[in-house]
Every structure is written in C-alpha cells, then in structure tokens.
C-alpha positions as CSV (number, residue, x, y, z in Angstrom):
1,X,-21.4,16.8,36.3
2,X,-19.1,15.7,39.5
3,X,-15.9,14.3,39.1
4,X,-17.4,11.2,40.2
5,X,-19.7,11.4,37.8
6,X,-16.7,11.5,35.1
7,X,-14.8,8.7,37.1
8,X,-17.9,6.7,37.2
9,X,-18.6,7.7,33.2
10,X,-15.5,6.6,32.3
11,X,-15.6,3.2,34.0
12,X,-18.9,2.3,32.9
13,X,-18.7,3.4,29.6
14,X,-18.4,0.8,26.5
15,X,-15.3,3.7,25.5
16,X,-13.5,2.7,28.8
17,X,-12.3,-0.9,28.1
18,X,-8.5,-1.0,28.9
19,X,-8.5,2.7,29.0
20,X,-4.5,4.2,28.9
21,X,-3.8,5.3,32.2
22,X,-3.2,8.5,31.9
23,X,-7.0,8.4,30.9
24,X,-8.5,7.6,34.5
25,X,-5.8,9.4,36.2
26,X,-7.4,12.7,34.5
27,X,-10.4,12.6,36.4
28,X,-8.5,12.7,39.8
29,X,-6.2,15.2,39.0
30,X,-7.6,17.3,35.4
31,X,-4.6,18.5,33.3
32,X,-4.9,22.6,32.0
33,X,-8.2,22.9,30.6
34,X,-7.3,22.1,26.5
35,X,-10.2,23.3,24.4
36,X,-12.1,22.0,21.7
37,X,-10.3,24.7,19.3
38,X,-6.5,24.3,20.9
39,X,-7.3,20.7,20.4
40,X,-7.9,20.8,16.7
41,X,-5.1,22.8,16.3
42,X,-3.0,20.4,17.8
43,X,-4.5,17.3,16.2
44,X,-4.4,18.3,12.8
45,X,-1.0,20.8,13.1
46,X,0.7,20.9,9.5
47,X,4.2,21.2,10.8
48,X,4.4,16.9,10.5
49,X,2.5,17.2,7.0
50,X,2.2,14.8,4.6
51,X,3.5,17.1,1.8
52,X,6.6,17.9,4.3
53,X,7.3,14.4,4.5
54,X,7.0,13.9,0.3
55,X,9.8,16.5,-0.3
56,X,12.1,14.9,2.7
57,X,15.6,15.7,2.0
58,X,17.2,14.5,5.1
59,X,20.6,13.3,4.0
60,X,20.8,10.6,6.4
61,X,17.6,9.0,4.5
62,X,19.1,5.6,3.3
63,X,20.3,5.5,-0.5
64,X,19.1,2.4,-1.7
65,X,21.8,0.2,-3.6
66,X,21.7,-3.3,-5.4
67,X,22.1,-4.1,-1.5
68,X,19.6,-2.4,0.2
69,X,20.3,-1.7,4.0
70,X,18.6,-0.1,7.0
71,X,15.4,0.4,5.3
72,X,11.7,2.4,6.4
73,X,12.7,2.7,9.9
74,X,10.6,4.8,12.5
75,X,11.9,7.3,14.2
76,X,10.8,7.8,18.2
77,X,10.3,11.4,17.6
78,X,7.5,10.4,15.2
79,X,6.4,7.9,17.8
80,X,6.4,10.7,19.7
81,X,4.7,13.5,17.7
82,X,1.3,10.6,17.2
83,X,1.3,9.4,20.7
84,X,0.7,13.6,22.0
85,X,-1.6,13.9,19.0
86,X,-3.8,10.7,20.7
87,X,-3.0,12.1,24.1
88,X,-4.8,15.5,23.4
89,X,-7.7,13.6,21.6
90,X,-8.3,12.0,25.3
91,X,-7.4,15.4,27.0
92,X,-10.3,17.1,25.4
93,X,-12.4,14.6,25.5
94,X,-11.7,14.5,29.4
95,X,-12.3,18.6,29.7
96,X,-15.5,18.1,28.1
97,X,-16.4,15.5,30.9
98,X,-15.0,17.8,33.6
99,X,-16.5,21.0,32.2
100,X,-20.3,19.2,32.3
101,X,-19.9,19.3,28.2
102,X,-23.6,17.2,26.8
103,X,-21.4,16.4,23.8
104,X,-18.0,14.4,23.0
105,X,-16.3,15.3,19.5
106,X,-13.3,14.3,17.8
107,X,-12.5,15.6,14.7
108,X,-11.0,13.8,11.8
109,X,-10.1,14.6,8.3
110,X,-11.2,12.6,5.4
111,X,-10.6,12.6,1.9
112,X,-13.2,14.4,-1.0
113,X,-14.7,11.0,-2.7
114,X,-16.7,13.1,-5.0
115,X,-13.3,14.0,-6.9
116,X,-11.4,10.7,-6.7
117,X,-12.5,10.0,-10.4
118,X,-11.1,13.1,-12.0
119,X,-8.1,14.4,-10.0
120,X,-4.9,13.1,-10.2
121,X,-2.5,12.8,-6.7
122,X,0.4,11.8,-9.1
123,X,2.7,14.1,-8.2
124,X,2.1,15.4,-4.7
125,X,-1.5,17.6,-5.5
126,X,-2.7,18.3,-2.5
127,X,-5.4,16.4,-1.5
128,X,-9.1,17.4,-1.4
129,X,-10.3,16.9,2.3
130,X,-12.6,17.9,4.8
131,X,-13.0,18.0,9.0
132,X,-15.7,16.4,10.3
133,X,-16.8,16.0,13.6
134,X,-17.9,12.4,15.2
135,X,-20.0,12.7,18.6
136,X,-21.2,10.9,21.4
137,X,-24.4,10.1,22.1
138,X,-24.6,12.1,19.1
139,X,-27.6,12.4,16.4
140,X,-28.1,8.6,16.0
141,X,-26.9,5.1,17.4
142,X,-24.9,5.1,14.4
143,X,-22.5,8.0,15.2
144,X,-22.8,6.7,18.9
145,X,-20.7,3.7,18.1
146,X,-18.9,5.6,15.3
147,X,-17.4,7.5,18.3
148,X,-16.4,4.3,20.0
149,X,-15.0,2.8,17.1
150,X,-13.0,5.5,16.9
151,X,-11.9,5.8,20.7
152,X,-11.2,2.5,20.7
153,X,-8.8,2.0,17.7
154,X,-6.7,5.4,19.5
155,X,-6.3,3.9,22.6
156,X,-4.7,0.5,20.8
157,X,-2.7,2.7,19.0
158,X,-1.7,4.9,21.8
159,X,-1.4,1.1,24.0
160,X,1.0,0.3,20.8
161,X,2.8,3.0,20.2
162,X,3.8,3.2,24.6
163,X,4.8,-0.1,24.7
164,X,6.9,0.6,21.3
165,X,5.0,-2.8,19.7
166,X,3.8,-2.9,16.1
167,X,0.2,-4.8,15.5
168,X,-1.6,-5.6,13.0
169,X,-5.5,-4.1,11.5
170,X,-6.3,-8.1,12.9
171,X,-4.8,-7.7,15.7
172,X,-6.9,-4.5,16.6
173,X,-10.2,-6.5,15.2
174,X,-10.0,-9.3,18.2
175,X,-9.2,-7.0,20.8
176,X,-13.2,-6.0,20.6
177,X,-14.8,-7.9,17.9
178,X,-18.2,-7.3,19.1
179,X,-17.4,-4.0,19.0
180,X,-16.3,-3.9,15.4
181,X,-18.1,-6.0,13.6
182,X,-15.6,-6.8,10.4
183,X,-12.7,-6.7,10.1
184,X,-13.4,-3.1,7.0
185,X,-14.5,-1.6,10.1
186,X,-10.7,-1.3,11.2
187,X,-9.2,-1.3,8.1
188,X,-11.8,2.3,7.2
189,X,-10.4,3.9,10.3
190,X,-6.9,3.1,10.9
191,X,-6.3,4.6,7.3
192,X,-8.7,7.7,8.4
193,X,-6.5,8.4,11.4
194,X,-3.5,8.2,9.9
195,X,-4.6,10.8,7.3
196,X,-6.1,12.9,10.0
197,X,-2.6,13.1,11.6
198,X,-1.0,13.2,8.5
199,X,1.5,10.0,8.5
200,X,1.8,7.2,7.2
201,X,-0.1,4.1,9.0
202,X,3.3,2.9,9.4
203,X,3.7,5.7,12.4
204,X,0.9,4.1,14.3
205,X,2.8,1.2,14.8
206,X,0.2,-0.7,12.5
207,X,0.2,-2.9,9.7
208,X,-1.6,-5.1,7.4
209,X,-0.6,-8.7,7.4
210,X,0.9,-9.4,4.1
211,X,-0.8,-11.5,1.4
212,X,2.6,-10.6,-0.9
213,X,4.8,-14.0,-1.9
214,X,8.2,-13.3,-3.4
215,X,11.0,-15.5,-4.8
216,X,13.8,-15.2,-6.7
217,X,18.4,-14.9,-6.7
218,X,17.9,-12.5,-3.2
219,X,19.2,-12.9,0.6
220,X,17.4,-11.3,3.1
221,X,18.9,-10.2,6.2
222,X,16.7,-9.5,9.2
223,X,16.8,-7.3,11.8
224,X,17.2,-10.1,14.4
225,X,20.0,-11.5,12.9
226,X,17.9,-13.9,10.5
227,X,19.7,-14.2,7.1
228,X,17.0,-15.9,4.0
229,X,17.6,-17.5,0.6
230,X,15.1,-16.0,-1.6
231,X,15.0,-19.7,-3.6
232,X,14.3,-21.3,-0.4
233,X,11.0,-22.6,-0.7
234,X,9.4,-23.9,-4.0
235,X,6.1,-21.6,-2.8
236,X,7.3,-18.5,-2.4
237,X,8.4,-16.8,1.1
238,X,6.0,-14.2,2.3
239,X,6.7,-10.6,1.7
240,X,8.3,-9.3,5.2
241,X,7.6,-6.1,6.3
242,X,9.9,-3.0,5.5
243,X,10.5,-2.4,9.1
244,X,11.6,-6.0,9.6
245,X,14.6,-5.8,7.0
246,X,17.7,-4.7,7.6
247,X,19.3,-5.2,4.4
248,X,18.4,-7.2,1.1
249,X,20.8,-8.3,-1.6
250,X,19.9,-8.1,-5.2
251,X,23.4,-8.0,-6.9
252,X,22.9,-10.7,-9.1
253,X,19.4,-9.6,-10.6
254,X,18.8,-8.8,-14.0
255,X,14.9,-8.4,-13.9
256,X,11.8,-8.2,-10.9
257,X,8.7,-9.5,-12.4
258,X,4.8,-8.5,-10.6
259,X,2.9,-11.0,-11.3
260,X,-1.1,-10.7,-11.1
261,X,-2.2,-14.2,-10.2
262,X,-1.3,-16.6,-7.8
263,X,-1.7,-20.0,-9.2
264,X,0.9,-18.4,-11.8
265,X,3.3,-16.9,-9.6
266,X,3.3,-20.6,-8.4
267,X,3.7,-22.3,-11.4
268,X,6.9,-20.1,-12.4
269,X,8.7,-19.9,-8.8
270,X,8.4,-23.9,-8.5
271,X,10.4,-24.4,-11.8
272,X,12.6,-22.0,-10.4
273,X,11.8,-19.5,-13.7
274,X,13.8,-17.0,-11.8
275,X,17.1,-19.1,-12.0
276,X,16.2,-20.9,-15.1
277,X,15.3,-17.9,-17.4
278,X,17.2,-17.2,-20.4
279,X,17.2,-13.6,-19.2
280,X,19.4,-14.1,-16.2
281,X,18.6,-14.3,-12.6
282,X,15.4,-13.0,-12.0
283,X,12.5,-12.1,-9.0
284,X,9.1,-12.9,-8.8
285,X,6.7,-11.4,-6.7
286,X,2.5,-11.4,-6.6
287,X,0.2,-10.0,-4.1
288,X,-2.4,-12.5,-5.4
289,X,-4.1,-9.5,-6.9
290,X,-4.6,-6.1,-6.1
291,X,-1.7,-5.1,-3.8
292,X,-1.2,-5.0,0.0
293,X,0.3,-2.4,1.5
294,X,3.3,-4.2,2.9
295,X,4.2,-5.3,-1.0
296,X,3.9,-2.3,-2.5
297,X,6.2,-0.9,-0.1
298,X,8.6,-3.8,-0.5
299,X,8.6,-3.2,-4.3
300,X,9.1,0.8,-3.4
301,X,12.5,0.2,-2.1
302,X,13.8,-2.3,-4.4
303,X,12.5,0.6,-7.6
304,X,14.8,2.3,-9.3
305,X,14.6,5.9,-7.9
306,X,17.3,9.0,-8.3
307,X,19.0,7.8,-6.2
308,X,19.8,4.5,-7.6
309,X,23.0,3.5,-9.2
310,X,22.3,2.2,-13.1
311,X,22.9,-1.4,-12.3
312,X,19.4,-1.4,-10.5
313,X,17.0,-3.5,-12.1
314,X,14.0,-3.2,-14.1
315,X,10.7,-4.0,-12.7
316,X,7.9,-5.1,-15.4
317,X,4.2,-6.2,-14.5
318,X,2.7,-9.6,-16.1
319,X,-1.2,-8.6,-15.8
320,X,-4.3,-10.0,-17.4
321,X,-5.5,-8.3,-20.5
322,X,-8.8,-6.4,-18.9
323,X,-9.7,-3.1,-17.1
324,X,-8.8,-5.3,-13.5
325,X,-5.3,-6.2,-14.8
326,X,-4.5,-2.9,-15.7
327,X,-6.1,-0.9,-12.8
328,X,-3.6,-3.3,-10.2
329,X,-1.0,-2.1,-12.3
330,X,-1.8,1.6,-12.2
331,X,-1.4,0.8,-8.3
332,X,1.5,-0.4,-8.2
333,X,3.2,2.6,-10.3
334,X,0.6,5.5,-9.1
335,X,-1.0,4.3,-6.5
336,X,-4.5,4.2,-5.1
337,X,-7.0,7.1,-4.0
338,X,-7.7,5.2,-0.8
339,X,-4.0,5.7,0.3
340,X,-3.2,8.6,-1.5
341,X,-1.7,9.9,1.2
342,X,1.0,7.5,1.3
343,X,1.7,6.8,-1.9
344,X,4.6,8.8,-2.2
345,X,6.4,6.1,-0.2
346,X,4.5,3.0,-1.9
347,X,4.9,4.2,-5.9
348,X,6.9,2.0,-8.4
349,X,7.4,4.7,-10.5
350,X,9.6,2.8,-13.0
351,X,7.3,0.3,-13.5
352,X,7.0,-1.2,-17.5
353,X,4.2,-3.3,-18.9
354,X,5.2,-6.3,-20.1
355,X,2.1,-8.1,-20.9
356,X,-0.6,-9.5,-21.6
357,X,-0.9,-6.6,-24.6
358,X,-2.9,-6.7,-28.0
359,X,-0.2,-8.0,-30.0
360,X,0.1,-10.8,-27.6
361,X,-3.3,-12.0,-28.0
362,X,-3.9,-12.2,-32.0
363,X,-2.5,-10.9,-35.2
364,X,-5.9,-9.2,-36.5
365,X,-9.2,-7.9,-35.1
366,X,-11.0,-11.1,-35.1
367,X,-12.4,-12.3,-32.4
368,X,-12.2,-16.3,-31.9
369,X,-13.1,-17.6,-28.5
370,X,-11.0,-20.8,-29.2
371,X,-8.1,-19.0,-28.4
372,X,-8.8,-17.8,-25.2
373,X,-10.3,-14.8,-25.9
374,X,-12.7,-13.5,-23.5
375,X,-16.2,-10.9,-23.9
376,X,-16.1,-8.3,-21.2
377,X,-18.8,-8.3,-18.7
378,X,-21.3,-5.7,-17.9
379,X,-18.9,-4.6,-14.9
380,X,-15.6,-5.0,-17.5
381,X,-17.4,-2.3,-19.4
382,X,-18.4,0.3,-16.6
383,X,-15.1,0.3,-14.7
384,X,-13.2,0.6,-18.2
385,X,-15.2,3.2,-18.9
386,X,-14.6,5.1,-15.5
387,X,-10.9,4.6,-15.7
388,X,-10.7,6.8,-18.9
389,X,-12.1,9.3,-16.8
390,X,-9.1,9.7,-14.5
391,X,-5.7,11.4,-15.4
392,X,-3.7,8.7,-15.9
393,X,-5.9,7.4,-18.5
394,X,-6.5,10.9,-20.2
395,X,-5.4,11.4,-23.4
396,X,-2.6,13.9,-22.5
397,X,-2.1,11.6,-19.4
398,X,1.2,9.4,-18.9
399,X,-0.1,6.4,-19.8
400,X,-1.0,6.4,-23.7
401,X,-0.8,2.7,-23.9
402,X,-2.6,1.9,-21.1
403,X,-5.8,4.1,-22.8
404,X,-5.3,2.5,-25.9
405,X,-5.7,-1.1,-24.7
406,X,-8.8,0.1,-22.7
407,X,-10.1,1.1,-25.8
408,X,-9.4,-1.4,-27.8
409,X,-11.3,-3.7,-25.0
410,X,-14.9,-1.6,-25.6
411,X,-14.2,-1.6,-29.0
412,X,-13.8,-5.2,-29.5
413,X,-15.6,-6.5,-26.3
414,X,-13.0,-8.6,-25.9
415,X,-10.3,-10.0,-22.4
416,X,-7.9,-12.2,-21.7
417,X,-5.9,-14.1,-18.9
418,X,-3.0,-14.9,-18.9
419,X,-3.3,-18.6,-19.2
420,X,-3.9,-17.9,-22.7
421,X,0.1,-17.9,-23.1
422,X,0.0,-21.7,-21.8
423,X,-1.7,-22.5,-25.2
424,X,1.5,-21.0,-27.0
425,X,4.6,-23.0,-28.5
426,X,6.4,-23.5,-25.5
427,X,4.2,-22.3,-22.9
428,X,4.0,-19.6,-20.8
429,X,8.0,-19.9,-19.5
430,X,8.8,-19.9,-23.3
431,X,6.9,-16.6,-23.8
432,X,7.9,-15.4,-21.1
433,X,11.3,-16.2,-21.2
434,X,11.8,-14.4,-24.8
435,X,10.2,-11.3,-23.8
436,X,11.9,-10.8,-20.8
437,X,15.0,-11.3,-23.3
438,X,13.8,-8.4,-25.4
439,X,13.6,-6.0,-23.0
440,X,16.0,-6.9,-20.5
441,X,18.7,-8.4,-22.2
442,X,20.6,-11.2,-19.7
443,X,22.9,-10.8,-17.3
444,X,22.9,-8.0,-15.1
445,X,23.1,-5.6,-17.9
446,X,23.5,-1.9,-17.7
447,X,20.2,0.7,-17.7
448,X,20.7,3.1,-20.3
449,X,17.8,5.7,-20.4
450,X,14.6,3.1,-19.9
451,X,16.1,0.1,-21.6
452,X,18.7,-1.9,-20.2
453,X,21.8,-2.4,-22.3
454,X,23.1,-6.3,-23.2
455,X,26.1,-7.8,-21.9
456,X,28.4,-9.7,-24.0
457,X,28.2,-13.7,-23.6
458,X,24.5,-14.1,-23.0
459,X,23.1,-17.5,-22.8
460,X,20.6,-19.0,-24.9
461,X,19.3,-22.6,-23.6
C-alpha cells in the first residue's frame, strides 16, 4: 500500500474522526518502525502495575486526618506514562498501514469471568486475565466496529489527557453516539483500558458522573477556592469528585452512616438526623443503590485506615434485609469483580453493619407478612445462593454474619426493607437514633479496638 493509500485510509476511515495529530502527521513522515511484539511490550509493561501501585509507600502520599487535605491527585508523570502507552497503540497501528499489513490489532487485557464466583481479590491476589487481540476488518462486522469502538475511546482519552481535561464516560458517549450505541458500550471499555494499562480509570482523565448525595456536620473546601456547608441543602449535595477536593473537615463527627435508598437518605437529611441524632453529629451518604465509583472513593478517604488517628469515625451501612442489601454492602467494604483492579483505592475496609439484621425484624421464626415481612423471589434465591459461593461468604470467610443472614433468608424465605422500621415506636429516626447510640456512643468519642469509647456528658433528648 502507498503512503497515499495510508493518508487517504486514514481520512476516509470511520476510525479517523478528530484523529490526534500526531496520527495524520505519521503518514507523511513514519516514526521507527515499532512492531506488533515491541508494542505489546510497551502497552502492557508491568513496571506501572497495578499490584506496584497497591503496595505504594511513597511518604509524600497524603495521611488522611479528621481534616482531610490534598486528596487523589494525579500526577503528570502518570499522565504521561498513559498518554505514550496510547501513542504506541496508534504507532503500530500506523506501521501496519505503512508496512502494507491486511490486518489492524490492538491488544487488551481482560479479566477471567469464569472465576469471578470463586476467587477472592480481597487482599491484592493477582488477578486472573488474559490478552486478546481486537482486529480490523477482522472475522466479522462485529469485531470491525469492536476495533473502532476501541480506537475511538483512545483517541478521547489521549485528546483528554493532552489538553490536561478530565471527562466524563457521557461525555465520551456524545462525542460519537452513532458510533456507540449506549452509553455500557463506554462504560465496558473505558474500564477494559484502564485494566489493560494497569491504572486506575482515574489516570485517563475519566470519570463517572456521580449519582452519590451526602449531607451531614462537614465543610468542603474546593480546589478553586469554593468552601461548602455540608447542611446546606435539605436534599443532599452531590458527592464531588476526589480530584475536585482539596480538603474536607470532619472534626466534629461522631458517626458516617451508607444509606441504601434514596427516598430514605431523604427522609433523614431533611430532618437534619445528622445534627439532631442523640448520637452526636453525624453524616449521611447514599449512592441510591449500588455504588458509583466516585462515592466509593469519597467514602475511601474519609475510612479509617492505618494511617488514621483514633478520633476518625466509624462508618456503618443501613441496608435492606435481602441478598441486594447485602451484596451493595460487600462493595462498599470489598469491592466489586468488575473493578477489581481498583479496589484497593475504593475499599471501606472498616465498614460495620448496622442494620436491617434478624433481630431487627422479629423476636421468633414466624413469619407474619403484617409486619413487613417479605418472601424472596425466584431471583432473591439464585443470587443468594451464588453469593455463598464466593470467599467472603465462605464459611471460613470474613464475613460470618453476613452468611448467616443469607441463610437464614433461604431458610425462612423471608426479606425486608427498611421501611419496616417506620412501623416501630418512634419511627425509623427513633430506631435509628438508639442504635447508632449503642455502638457509637455520642460525641466524638474515642475508637478503642472496633468500638468507639463514650464520652462523659452525653445527651439524651
């Protein structure tokens, strides 16, 4: 093939839509020949790993206080290392062109699905992956536009990353709509890449919009300049990214709450429970759900970690009574397989179930509807079932209590939400207000161990 056969290849191709520049200038004037073999080497190099950055002992890593400052920055030598990974995806892909190549490849690494059930990525386990290589025209329309897909996603990344501006999995899905179809076209392989170069999506200047609320005794300072009340707005104020924060102050918290559902997060933060509790100042935060990234990694850096000093306050999770309610828990403290790669920097390892539990829901094994008492559906069963499969759930697994409770569920066929509470003396703040009093104490308090230690003078109202 002539070079203007490449020129006019690249310009008429669907691929070549914005193309980075350095892209077209390739075909006038063709860097060193980089082959298909140096070019694996140098996309998939293990000298940025994932498990290097898990065991990260830079001192100058932020210790995260009751004020936390200077948080989940980027660095532009990682900005750096991704962009030449990207550049020597279009390199080779370029040589190929120039060297009359019939086939385009890149190579990307995906995870093993076939052993998410029954391994367990808790602490740091390598994880089961494989190469594989996408082509164009390749095999089938399919990996055709799997290809482009692909291409396309690395030159907004690489278009990002130059101009040193963060966007958003959306933002990528309406720069070629027709291209990706929906929006888990995006949201598959922005994940895939950043396992394939072994960072955190974070690195490719991408995020997920956040679906987090949060409210509660905090201020927020931004990195513009922006200082916020966390009891500003009755609603809740949405969770801000990590990389947005400058520093948050939490001094005067006794207790962080995850709350499962929105329409409850709501009902608490507009009676301002997090003020009002008899368990001293207090934070509530939901991601409506099963977690967003940006959340988890909000609720990362306010954790307690090894690092913390003892004043640091317990997080506890407020989940439904069923296999859903405790599976978005597990994600929260473990993680998920999808993102296991990122976990590390996501985890709430400290996390403590606070309800709903058995002994919250009835005094005896009988089963009464009228009290809120759900059966489990078909698809309640199977996915408790398949939990108990995984490591977290096992019986010499971490989570003893967790296995129980999906037990007793198949056992008695039963659920619950937590609206049930509302049906209790007092209500759900009532409830909610002596249990946090249990395990917390009030006032700040003092961790001792995993239980926090009561100051003198609390108040009872």
């Amino acid at each position: 093939m002539t070079s203007e056969g490449v020129e006019h290849l690249l310009i008429e191709s669907p691929l070549s839509s914005n193309l980075p520049p350095n892209l077209l200038s390739y075909t006038t004037s063709p860097p060193a020949a980089v082959s298909m073999t140096e070019f694996n080497t140098i996309l998939l190099d293990t000298d940025h790993s994932l498990a290097d950055q898990k065991t990260d002992t830079n001192p100058s890593s932020p210790t995260i206080t009751p004020t936390l400052s200077k948080i989940g920055k980027r660095t532009a030598e990682s900005d750096s290392n991704v962009i030449s990974k990207i550049e020597a995806v279009f390199e080779a892909i370029v040589d190929t062109l120039l060297e009359d190549g019939d086939k385009l490849s890149i190579s990307i690494r995906v995870k093993n699905s076939t052993t998410s059930s029954i391994l367990d990525f808790r602490d740091g386990t390598e994880i089961p992956s494989e190469i594989r290589q996408v082509t164009y025209p390749g095999g089938t329309p399919q990996e055709a536009w799997r290809f482009t897909v692909i291409y396309r996603i690395l030159e907004l990344i690489h278009e990002a990353l130059s101009s040193n501006v963060v966007i958003s999995k959306r933002n990528i899905y309406y720069r070629d709509p027709a291209l990706f179809k929906k929006q888990s076209v995006v949201d598959r392989y922005v994940d895939i890449l950043a396992f394939t170069f072994g960072v955190q999506r974070a690195a490719l200047n991408v995020i997920a919009v956040s679906k987090g609320l949060i409210a509660g005794i905090f201020t927020l300072n931004y990195t513009n300049g922006t200082i916020v009340d966390g009891a500003s707005d009755s609603k809740g104020l949405s969770v801000a990214h990590i990389n947005d924060i400058e520093s948050i102050d939490i001094s005067t918290v006794s207790w962080i709450l995850i709350i499962e559902k929105d329409s409850i997060f709501q009902s608490l933060a507009s009676s301002r429970f997090y003020q009002r509790s008899i368990a001293g100042n207090g934070i509530l935060i939901t991601a409506k759900g099963y977690p967003d990234i940006s959340t988890r990694a909000f609720l990362h850096h306010l954790s307690p970690t090894s690092t913390m000093k003892s004043t640091q306050p317990p997080i506890y999770a407020l989940m439904d009574f069923d296999p859903d309610g405790i599976a978005i828990m597990s994600t929260y403290k473990y993680g998920s397989w999808q993102l296991a790669h990122e976990n590390a920097m996501l985890n709430v390892p400290s996390l403590r179930w606070l309800g709903l539990q058995r002994d919250d829901l009835y005094d005896d094994d009988t089963v009464d509807e009228s009290t809120g008492l759900l059966h489990l559906t078909a698809r309640d069963r199977r996915k408790a079932m398949k939990m108990l499969e995984r490591g977290v759930y096992a019986e010499d697994g971490p989570e003893l209590e967790w296995r129980r409770a999906l037990q007793v569920m198949l056992v008695l066929n039963v659920k619950a939400e937590i609206e049930l509470l509302e049906e209790r003396e007092g209500g759900l703040r009532a409830w909610l207000g002596k249990r946090l009093l249990e395990v917390v104490g009030c006032g700040k308090g003092r961790v001792v161990g995993q239980r926090m230690e009561r100051n003198e003078g609390c108040r009872i109202a």
